[in-house]
N, C-alpha and C positions, 0 to 999 in steps of 0.2 A: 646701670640698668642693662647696657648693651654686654659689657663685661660678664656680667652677672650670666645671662644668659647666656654667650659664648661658650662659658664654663659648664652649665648644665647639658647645653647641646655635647660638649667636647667630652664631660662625665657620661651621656645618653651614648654614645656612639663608644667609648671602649666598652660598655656593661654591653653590650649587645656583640660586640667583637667575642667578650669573655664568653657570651651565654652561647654564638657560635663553636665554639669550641665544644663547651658543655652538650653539644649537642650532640655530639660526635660518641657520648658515651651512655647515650639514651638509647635502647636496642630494642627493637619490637621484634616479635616473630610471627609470619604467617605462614600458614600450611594448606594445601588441597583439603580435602573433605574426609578421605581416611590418611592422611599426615604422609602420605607415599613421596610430598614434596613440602620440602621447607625453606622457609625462604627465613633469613633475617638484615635486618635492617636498620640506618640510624637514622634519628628525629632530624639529620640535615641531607635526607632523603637520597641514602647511598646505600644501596648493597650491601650489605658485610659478608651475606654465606650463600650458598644453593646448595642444599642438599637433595638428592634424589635414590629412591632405593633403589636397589639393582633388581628387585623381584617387579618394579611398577616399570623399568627401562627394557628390560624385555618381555614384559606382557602387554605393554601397550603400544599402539599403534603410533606413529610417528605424530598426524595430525591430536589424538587423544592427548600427547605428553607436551606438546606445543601449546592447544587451549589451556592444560592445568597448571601447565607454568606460567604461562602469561596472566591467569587470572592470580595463581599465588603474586606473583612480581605485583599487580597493580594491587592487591590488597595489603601486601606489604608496606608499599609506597604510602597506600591513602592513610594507613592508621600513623606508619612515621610520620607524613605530613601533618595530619592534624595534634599527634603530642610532640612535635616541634612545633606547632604554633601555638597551643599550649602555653608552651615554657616561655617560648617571646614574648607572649602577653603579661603574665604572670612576673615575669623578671621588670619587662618597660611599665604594669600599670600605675605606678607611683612615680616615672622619673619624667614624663611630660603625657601628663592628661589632657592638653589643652593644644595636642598635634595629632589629630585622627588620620589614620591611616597610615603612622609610622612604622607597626608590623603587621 
């Protein structure tokens, strides 16, 4: 019994090691509102790119290019985060139903 379980806990913990990984090749993208800034990003909530035009870096004001990246950067992040929890769910819902809150 105790074995048993060890083993599913020890199976639960690399499938999730593996799915981190997987995670890393999940890419979302998000952009300002006319795409003057682009941001992409992975489902294990990293950065990959910033792109910015060079017509939107000299027509905007300093504080202008600062809010539309920070707002690209956190829309970025929120959609990563949520289809990397996603996938955690979706990978762990059959390997221990009976441990809430394990992702």
């Amino acid at each position: 019994m105790i074995g048993d379980l060890f083993s599913k806990l020890q199976e639960a913990r690399q499938k999730i090691e593996e799915s981190k990984i997987k995670l890393n090749d999940i890419i979302v993208e998000s952009s300002n509102s006319d795409g003057s800034i682009i941001i992409k990003a992975n489902a294990n909530k990293v950065i990959t790119s910033i792109v910015i035009s060079e017509d939107f870096l000299k027509s905007g004001s300093k504080k202008i290019i600062q809010e539309q990246l920070l707002t690209a950067l956190n829309n970025a992040l929120d959609e990563a985060a949520q289809k990397g929890e996603a996938e955690m769910k979706e990978i762990t819902k059959d390997m221990l139903p009976n441990f809430p809150g394990l992702v």
